[in-house]
GUKOLBA-553092 format. One line per field, with one value per residue (C-alpha): residue number from 0; residue in three letters; x, y, z. Coordinates in steps of 0.05 Angstrom, whole numbers. Layout:
<nodes>
num: [NUM / ...]
residuo: [ala / ...]
u: [X / ...]
v: [Y / ...]
w: [Z / ...]
</nodes>
This chain:
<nodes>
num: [0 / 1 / 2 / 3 / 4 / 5 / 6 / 7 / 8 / 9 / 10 / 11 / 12 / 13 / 14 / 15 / 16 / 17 / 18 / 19 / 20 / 21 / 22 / 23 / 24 / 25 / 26 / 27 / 28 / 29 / 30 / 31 / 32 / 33 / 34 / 35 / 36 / 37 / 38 / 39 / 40 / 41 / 42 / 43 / 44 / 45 / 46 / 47 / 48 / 49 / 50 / 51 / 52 / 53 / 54 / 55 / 56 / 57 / 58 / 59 / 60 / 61 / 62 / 63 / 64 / 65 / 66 / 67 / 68 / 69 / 70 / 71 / 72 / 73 / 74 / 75 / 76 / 77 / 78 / 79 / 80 / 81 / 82 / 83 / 84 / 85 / 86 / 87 / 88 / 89 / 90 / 91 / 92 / 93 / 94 / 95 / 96 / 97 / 98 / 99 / 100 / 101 / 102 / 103 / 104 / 105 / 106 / 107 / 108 / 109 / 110 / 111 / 112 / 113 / 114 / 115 / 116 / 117 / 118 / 119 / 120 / 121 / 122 / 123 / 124 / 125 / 126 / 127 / 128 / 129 / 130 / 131 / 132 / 133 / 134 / 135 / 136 / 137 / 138 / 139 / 140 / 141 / 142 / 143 / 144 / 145 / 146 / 147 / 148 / 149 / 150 / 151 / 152 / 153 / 154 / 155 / 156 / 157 / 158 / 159 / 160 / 161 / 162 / 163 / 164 / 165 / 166 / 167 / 168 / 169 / 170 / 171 / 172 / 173 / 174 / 175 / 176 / 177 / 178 / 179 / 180 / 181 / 182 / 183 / 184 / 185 / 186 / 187 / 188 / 189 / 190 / 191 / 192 / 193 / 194 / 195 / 196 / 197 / 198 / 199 / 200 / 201 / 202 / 203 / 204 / 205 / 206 / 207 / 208 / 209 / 210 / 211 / 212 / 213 / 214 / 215 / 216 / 217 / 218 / 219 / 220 / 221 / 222 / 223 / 224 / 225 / 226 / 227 / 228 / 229 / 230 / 231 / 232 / 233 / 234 / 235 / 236 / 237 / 238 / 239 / 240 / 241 / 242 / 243 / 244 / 245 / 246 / 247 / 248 / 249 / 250 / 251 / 252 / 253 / 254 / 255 / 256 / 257 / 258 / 259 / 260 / 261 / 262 / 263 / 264 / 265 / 266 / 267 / 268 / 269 / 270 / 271 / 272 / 273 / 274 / 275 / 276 / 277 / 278 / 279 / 280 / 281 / 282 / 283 / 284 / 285 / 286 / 287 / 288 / 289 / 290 / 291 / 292 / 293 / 294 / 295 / 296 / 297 / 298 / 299 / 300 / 301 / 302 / 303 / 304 / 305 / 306 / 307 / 308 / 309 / 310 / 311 / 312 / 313 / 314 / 315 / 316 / 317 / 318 / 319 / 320 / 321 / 322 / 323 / 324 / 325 / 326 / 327 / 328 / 329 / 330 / 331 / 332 / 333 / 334 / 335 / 336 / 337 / 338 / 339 / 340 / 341 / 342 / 343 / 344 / 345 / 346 / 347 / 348 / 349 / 350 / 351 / 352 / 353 / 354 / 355 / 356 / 357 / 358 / 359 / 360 / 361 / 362 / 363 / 364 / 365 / 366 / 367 / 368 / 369 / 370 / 371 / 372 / 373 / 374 / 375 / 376 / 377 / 378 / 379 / 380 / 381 / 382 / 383 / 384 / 385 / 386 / 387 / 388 / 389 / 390 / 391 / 392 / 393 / 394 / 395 / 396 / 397 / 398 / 399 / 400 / 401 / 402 / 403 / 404 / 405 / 406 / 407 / 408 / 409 / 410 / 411 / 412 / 413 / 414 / 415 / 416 / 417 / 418 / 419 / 420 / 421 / 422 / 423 / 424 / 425 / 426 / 427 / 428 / 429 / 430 / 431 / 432 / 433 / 434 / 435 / 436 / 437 / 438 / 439 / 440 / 441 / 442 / 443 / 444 / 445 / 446 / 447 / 448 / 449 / 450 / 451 / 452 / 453 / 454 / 455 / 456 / 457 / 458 / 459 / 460 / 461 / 462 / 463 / 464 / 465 / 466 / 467 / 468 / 469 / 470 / 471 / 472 / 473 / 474 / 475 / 476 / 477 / 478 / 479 / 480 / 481 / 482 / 483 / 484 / 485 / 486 / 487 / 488 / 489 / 490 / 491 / 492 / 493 / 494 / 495 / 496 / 497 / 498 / 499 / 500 / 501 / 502 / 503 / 504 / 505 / 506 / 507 / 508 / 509 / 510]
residuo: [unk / unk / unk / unk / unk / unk / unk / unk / unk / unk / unk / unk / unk / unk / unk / unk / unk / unk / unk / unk / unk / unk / unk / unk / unk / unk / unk / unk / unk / unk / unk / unk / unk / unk / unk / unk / unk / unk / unk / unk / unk / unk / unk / unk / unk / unk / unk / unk / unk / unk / unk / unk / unk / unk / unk / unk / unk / unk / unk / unk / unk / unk / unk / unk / unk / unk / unk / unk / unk / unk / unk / unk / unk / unk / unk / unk / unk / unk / unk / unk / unk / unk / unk / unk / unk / unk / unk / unk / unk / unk / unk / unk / unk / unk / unk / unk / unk / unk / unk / unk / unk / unk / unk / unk / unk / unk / unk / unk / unk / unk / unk / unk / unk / unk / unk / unk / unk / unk / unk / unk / unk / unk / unk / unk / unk / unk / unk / unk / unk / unk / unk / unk / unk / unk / unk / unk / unk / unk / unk / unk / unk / unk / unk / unk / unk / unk / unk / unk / unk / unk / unk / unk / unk / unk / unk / unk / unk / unk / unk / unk / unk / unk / unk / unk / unk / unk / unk / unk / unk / unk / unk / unk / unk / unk / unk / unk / unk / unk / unk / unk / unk / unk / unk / unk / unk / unk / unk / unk / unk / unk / unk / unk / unk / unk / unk / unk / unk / unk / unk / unk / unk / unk / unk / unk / unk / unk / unk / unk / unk / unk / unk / unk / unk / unk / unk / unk / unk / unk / unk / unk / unk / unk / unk / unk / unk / unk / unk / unk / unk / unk / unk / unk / unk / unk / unk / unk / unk / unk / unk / unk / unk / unk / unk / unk / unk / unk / unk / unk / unk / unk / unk / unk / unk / unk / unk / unk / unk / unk / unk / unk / unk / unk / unk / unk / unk / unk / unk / unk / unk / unk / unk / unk / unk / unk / unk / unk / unk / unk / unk / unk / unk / unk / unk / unk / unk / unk / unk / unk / unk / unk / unk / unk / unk / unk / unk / unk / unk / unk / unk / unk / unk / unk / unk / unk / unk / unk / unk / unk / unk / unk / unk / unk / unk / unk / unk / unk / unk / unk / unk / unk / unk / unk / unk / unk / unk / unk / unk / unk / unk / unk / unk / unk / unk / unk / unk / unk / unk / unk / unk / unk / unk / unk / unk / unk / unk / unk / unk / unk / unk / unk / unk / unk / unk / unk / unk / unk / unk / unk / unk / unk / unk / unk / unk / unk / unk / unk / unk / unk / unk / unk / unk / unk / unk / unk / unk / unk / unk / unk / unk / unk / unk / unk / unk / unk / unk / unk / unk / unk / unk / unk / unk / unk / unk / unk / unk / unk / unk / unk / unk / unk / unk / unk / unk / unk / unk / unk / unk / unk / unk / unk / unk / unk / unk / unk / unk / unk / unk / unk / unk / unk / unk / unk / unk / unk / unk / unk / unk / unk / unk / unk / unk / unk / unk / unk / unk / unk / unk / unk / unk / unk / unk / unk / unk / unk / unk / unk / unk / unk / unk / unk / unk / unk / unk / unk / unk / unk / unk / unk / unk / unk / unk / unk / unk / unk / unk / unk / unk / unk / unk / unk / unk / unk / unk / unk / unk / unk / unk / unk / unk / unk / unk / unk / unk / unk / unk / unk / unk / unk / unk / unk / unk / unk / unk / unk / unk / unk / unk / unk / unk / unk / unk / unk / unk / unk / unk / unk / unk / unk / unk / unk / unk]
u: [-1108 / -1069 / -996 / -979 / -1017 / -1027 / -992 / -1031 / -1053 / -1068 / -1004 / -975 / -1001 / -979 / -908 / -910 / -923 / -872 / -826 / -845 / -852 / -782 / -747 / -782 / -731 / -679 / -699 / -687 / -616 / -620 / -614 / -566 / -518 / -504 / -503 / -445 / -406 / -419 / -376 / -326 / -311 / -302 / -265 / -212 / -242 / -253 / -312 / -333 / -403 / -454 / -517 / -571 / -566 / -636 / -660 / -670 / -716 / -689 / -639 / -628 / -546 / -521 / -456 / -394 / -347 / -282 / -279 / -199 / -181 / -248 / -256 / -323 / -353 / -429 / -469 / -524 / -591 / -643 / -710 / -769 / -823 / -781 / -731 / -763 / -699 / -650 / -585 / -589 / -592 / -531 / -498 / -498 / -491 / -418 / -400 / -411 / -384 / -318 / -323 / -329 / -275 / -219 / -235 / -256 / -242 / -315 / -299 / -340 / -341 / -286 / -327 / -305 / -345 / -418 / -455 / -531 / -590 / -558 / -485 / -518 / -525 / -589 / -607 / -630 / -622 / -570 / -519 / -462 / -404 / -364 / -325 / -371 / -352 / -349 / -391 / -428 / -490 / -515 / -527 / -593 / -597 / -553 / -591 / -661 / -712 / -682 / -714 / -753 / -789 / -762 / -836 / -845 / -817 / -753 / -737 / -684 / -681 / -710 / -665 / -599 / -536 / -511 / -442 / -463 / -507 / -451 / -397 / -454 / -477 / -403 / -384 / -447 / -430 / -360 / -391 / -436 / -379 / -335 / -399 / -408 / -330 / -322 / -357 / -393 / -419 / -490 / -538 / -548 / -519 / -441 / -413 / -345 / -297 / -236 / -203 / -192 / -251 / -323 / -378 / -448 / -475 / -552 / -602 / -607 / -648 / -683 / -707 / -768 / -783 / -769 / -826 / -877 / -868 / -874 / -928 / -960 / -974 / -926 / -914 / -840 / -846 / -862 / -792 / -735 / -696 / -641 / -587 / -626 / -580 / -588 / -541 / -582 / -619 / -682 / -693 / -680 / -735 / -783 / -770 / -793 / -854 / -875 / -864 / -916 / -967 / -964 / -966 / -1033 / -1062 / -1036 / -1043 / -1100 / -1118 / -1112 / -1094 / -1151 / -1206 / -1250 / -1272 / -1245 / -1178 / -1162 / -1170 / -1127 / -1077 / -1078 / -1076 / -1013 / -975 / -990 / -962 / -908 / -889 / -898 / -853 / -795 / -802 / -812 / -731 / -764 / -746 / -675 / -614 / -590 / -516 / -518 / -561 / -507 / -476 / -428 / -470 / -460 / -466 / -521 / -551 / -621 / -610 / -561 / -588 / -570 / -594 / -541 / -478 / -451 / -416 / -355 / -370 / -340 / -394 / -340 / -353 / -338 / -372 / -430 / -469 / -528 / -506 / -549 / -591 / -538 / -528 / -500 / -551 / -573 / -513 / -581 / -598 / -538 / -541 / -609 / -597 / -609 / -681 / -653 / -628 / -688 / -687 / -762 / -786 / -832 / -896 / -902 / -883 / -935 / -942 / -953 / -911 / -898 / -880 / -824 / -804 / -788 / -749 / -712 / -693 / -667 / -634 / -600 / -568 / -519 / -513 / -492 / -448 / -405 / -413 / -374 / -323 / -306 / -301 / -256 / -211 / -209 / -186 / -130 / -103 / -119 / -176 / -226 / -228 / -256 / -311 / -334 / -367 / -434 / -455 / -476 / -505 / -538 / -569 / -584 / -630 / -667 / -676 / -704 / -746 / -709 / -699 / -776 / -766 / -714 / -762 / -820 / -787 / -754 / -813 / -869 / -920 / -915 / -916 / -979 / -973 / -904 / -931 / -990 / -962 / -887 / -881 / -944 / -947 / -877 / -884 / -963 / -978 / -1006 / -1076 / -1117 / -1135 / -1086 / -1140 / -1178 / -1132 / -1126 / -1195 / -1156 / -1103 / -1160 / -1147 / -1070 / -1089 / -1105 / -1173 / -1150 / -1112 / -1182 / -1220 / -1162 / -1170 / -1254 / -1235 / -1188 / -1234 / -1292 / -1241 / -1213 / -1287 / -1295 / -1241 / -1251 / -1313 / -1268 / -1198 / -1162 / -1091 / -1050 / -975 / -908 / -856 / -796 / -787 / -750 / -813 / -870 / -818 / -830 / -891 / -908 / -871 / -915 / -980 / -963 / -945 / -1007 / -1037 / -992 / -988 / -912 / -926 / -902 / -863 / -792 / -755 / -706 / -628 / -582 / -547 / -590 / -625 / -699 / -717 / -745 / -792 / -786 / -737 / -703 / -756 / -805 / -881 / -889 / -902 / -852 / -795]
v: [-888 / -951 / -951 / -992 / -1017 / -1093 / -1147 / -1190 / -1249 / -1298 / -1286 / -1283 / -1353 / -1378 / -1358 / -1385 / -1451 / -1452 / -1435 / -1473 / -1538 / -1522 / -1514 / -1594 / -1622 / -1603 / -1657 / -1708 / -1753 / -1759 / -1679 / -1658 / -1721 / -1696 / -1622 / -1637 / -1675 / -1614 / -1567 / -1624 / -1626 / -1544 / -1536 / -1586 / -1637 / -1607 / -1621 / -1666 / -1640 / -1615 / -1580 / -1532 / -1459 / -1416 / -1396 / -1322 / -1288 / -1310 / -1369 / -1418 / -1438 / -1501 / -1511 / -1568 / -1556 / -1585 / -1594 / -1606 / -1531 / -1506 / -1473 / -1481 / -1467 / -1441 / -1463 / -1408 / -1431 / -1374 / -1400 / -1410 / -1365 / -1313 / -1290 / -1285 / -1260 / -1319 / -1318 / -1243 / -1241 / -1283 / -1262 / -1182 / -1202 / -1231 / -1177 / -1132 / -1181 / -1175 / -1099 / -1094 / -1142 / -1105 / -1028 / -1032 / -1065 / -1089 / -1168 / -1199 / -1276 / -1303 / -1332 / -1407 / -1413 / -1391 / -1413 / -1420 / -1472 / -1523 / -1523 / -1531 / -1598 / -1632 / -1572 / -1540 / -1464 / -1418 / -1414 / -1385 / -1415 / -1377 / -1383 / -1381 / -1328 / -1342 / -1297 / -1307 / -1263 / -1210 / -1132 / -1141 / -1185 / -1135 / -1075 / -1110 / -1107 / -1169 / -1228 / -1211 / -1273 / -1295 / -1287 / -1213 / -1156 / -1128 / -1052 / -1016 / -1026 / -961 / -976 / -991 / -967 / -907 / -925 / -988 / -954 / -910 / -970 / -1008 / -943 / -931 / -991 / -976 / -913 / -944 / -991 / -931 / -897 / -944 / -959 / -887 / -878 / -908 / -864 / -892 / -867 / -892 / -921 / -1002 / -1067 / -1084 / -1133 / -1154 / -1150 / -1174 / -1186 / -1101 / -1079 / -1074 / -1034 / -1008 / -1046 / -1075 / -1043 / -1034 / -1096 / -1070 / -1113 / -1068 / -1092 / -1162 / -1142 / -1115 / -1183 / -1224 / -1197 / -1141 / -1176 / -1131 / -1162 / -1165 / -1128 / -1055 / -1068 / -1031 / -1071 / -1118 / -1081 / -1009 / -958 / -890 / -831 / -782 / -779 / -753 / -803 / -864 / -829 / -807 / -890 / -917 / -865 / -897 / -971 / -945 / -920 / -990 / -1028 / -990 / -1007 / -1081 / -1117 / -1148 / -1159 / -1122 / -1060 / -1012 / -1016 / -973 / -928 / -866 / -908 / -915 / -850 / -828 / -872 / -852 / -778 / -794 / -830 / -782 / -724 / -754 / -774 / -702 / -680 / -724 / -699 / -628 / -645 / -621 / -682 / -684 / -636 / -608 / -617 / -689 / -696 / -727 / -763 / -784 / -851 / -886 / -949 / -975 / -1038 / -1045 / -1104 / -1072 / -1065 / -1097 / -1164 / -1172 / -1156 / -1205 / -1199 / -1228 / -1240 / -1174 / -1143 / -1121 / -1141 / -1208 / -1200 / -1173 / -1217 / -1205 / -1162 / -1188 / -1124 / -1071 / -1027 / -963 / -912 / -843 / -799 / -781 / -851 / -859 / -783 / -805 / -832 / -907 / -927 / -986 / -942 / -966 / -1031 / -1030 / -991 / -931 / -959 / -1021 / -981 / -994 / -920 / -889 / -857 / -783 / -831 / -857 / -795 / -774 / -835 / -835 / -760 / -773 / -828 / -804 / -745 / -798 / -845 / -778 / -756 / -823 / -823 / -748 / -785 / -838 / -785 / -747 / -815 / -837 / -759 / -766 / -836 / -818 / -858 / -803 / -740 / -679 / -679 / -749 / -736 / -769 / -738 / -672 / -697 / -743 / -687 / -645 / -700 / -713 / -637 / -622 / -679 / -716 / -775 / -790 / -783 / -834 / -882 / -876 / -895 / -956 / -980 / -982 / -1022 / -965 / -899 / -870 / -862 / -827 / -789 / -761 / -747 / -726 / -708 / -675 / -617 / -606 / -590 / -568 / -545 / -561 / -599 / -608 / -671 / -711 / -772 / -728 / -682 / -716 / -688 / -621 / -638 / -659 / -594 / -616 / -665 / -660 / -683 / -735 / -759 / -755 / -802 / -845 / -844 / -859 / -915 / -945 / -942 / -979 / -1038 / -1044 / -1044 / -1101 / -1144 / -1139 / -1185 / -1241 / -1275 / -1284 / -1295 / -1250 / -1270 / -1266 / -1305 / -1324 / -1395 / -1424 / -1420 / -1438 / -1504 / -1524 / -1505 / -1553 / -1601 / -1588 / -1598 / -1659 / -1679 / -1664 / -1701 / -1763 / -1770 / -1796 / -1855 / -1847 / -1792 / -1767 / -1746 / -1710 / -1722 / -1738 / -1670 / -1635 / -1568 / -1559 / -1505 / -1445 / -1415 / -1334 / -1289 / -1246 / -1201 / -1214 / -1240 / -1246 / -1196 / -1151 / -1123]
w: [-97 / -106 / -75 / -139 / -201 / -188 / -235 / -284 / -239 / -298 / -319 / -254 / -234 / -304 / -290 / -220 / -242 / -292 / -245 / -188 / -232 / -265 / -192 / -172 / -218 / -177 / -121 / -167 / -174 / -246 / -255 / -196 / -221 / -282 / -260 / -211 / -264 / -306 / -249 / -251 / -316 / -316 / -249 / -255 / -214 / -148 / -107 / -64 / -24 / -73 / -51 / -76 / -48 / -30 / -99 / -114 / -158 / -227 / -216 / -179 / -151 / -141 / -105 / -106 / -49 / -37 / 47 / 35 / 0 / 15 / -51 / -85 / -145 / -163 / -223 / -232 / -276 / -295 / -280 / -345 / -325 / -276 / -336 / -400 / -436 / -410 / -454 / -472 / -393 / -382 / -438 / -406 / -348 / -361 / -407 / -352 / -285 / -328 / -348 / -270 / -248 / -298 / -288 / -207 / -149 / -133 / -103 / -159 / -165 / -225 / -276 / -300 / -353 / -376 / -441 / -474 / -453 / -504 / -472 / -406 / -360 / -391 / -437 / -370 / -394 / -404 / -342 / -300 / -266 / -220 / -151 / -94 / -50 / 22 / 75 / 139 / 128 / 82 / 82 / 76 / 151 / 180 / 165 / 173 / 240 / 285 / 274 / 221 / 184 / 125 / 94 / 115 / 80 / 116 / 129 / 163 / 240 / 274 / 327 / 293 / 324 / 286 / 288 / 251 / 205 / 182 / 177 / 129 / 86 / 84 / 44 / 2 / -16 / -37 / -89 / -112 / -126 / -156 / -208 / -222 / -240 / -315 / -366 / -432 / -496 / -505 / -464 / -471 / -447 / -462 / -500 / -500 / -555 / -530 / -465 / -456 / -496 / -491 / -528 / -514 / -578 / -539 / -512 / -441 / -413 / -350 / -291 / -303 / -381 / -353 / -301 / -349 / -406 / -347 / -300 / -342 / -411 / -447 / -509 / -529 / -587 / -551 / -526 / -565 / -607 / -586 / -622 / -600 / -554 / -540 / -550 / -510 / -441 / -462 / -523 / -471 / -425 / -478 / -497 / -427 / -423 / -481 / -444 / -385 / -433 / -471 / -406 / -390 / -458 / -455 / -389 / -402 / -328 / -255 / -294 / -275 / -219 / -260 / -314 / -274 / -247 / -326 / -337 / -282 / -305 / -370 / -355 / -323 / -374 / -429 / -394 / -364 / -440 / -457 / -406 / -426 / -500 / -484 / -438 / -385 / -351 / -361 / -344 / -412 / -385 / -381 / -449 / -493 / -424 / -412 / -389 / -333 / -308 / -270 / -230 / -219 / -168 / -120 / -56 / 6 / -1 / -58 / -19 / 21 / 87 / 131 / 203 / 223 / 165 / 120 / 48 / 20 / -48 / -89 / -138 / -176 / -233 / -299 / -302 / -305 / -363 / -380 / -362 / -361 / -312 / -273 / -253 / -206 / -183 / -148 / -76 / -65 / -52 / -20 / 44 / 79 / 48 / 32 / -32 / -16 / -53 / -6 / 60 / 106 / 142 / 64 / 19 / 58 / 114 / 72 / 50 / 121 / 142 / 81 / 86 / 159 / 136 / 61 / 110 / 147 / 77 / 46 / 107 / 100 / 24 / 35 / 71 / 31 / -34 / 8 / 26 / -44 / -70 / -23 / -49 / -124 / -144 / -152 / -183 / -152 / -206 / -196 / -132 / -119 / -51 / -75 / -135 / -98 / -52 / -98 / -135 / -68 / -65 / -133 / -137 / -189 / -147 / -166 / -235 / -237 / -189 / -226 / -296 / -265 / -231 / -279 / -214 / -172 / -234 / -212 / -134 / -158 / -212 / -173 / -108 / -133 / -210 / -229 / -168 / -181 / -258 / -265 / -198 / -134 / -117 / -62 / -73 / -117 / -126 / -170 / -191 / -267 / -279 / -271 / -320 / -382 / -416 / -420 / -477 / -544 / -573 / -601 / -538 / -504 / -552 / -546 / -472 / -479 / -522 / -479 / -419 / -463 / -464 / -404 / -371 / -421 / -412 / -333 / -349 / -374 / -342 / -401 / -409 / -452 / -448 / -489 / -458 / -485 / -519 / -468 / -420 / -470 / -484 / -407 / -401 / -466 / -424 / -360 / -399 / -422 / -352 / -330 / -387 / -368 / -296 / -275 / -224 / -158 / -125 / -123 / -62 / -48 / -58 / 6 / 24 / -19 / 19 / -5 / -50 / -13 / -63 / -33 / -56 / -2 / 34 / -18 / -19 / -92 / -151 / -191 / -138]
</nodes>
């Protein structure tokens, strides 16, 4: 079986392109000119050495520092092609950096000024300024194997000193539970109201949806609503059971490897969904919430560091949302830095390092609960360490994964979800065969006819792809490029770094 189900490569390689063409520009004077008079104009003037910072996975920064004061300022751009929901993006995401900034003490970059693709430098897309915050390295490089290539995927050093471990997972378990502190009504994406007020008025944009419209030919209408939240755990569940079973039926290619791989899959889907409306998926105590907030991006390579490896900052917050209480009960995945589906030893491997390693995360996250009792800035109740324990224990932890990472549902489902709620199997590959009396009749035609065309439309490469307008107006752009060769070539700007095209620890796909 699969570790993960693999991304739509036509539509990976379309994004790729849009993306890759988009990030040229940026080696080009008559772009980064009017970009740094942009900052000018919004930072009172200060600035003086202006360069591009390493890209990530959906933006790319660009920096003007003043060398006198040594302040500096960050525009952030999200890329056409790697975010396919670009001002409802930025629009969350500074709804929530200023939720974060008034009700915690999280050091979170001030925010100058943000605004759509039209009130951007050259119409570029929509954007983010904010102070750069100063660091020497990131959690990420301080946790990771020594001297691990920036084009290999990083895990937690074996050999890491445990007194360094436990100074690291103790400032992590700080943010954690500084995130899990304020309490909200419904699940979705803020907005603000006025300078004390927000509301949970959007629906929650995921990472994960971003993931399947991009690379798994989702179209954008299976998504809820914009203005769709939920008031109850299980209905938000039952809602993204329903997002894996459309992904399954829509990618139109690298979904299945054959007839008996879509049944599988299939088999899996429909009785997860039937688990999250039967509640058996959720704690009835935490049903109506209250919600709490959650980031899909933290994790290490996010959180910035001071020489000494204290925190400077932590950046990165468009996905975040108010979520299901049961989301931040489950311990990080990020403990090891590496997710379980692409660990090389196999999945039971990870479970073993990760439950050697969760007992000194949870032994400094007990610590840090018991420090912040003492001074008044927790409550006895708002404890995350047993919770977070007792969601290893029980299994929920997978739950949790497996909803928020729709590329690597089945590996989860088979080897973690379904022995724990319909029993075990000797041999989990086939054990979906076991569970065909579990659906209807109709659920088993549906199942035969889905099979017929996904064997069909593995004869064929086509594309099937919704992105947002923003990307289908560049890549209009690029064809006509193409169409009309430019003559000669551009190079790049004095004091301008090039682009590196890899995200932190990443070789490509939905992460």
């Amino acid at each position: 079986m699969q570790t993960r189900m693999c991304p739509d490569d036509v539509a990976w390689e379309q994004a790729e392109e849009i993306s890759d063409n988009w990030l040229a520009q940026f080696l080009e004077h008559d772009v980064l000119r009017p970009i740094g008079n942009f900052i000018l104009e919004h930072n009172g003037g200060r600035g003086t050495d202006f360069e591009i910072l390493r890209k990530g996975s959906y933006n790319i920064s660009l920096r003007l520092k003043d060398e006198r004061s040594h302040e500096a300022t960050v525009i952030r751009l999200s890329q056409p092609g790697a975010v396919l929901f670009p001002e409802e993006k930025v629009v969350n995401e500074v709804a929530m950096m200023r939720f974060l900034i008034d009700k915690t003490s999280i050091p979170i970059p001030f925010i100058h000024h943000s605004g759509t693709k039209k009130e951007s430098p050259l119409e570029l897309s929509p954007f983010i300024m904010m102070d750069y915050i100063e660091h020497e390295t990131k959690m990420y490089d301080a946790l990771n194997v020594p001297g691990c290539p920036t084009d290999e995927r990083g895990i937690l050093d074996p050999a890491i000193d445990q007194g360094r471990l436990e100074m690291l997972y103790g400032q992590l378990a700080g943010i954690l539970l500084q995130l899990s502190t304020p309490s909200l009504p419904r699940i979705g994406s803020l907005i603000q109201i006025d300078d004390f007020t927000w509301e949970v008025t959007r629906r929650p944009l995921s990472m994960n949806m971003n993931e399947l419209v991009r690379l798994g030919s989702l179209p954008r209408s299976k998504l809820p609503d914009l203005h769709t939240t939920f008031t109850t755990t299980s209905s938000y569940l039952e809602a993204l059971a329903d997002l894996n079973i459309e992904h399954l039926v829509h990618q139109r290619n690298d979904s299945v490897e054959s007839a008996d791989d879509c049944r599988r899959k299939f088999v899996a889907r429909r009785l997860f969904r039937k688990l999250a409306r039967d509640k058996r998926l959720t704690n009835p105590l935490l049903e109506e919430g209250p919600f709490k907030l959650w980031c899909d991006d933290l994790r290490p390579a996010n959180v910035l560091l001071h020489d000494n490896l204290k925190i400077a900052g932590v950046v990165d917050w468009e996905f975040t949302y108010a979520a299901p209480a049961e989301f931040s009960y489950a311990p990080p995945w990020w403990l090891l830095i590496e997710k379980p589906e692409y660990w090389s030893a196999g999945l039971e491997d990870w479970t073993r390092t990760f439950d050697y390693r969760l007992k000194t995360f949870l032994k400094v996250m007990k610590d840090h609960e018991e420090s912040a009792i003492q001074q008044g800035r927790l409550k006895d109740d708002q404890r995350l360490s047993d919770r977070m324990y007792q969601s290893w224990e029980s299994g929920d932890f997978w739950i949790v994964y497996a909803v928020l990472h729709s590329f690597a549902f089945d590996v989860i489902y088979w080897q973690k979800i379904d022995p724990r709620f319909f029993g075990p199997t000797e041999n989990p590959e086939g054990a979906w065969k076991e569970r065909l009396d579990l659906l209807d009749d109709q659920e088993r035609d549906e199942m035969e006819q889905l099979v017929v065309r996904k064997l069909k439309e593995m004869t064929t490469r086509d594309l099937a792809w919704d992105p947002d307008e923003y990307t289908l107006a560049f890549h209009r752009q690029l064809k006509e490029r193409k169409e009309k060769p430019r003559e000669g070539k551009t190079t790049g700007a004095d004091g301008v770094h090039d682009i590196d095209n890899r995200s932190e620890g990443c070789t490509g796909g939905p992460d």
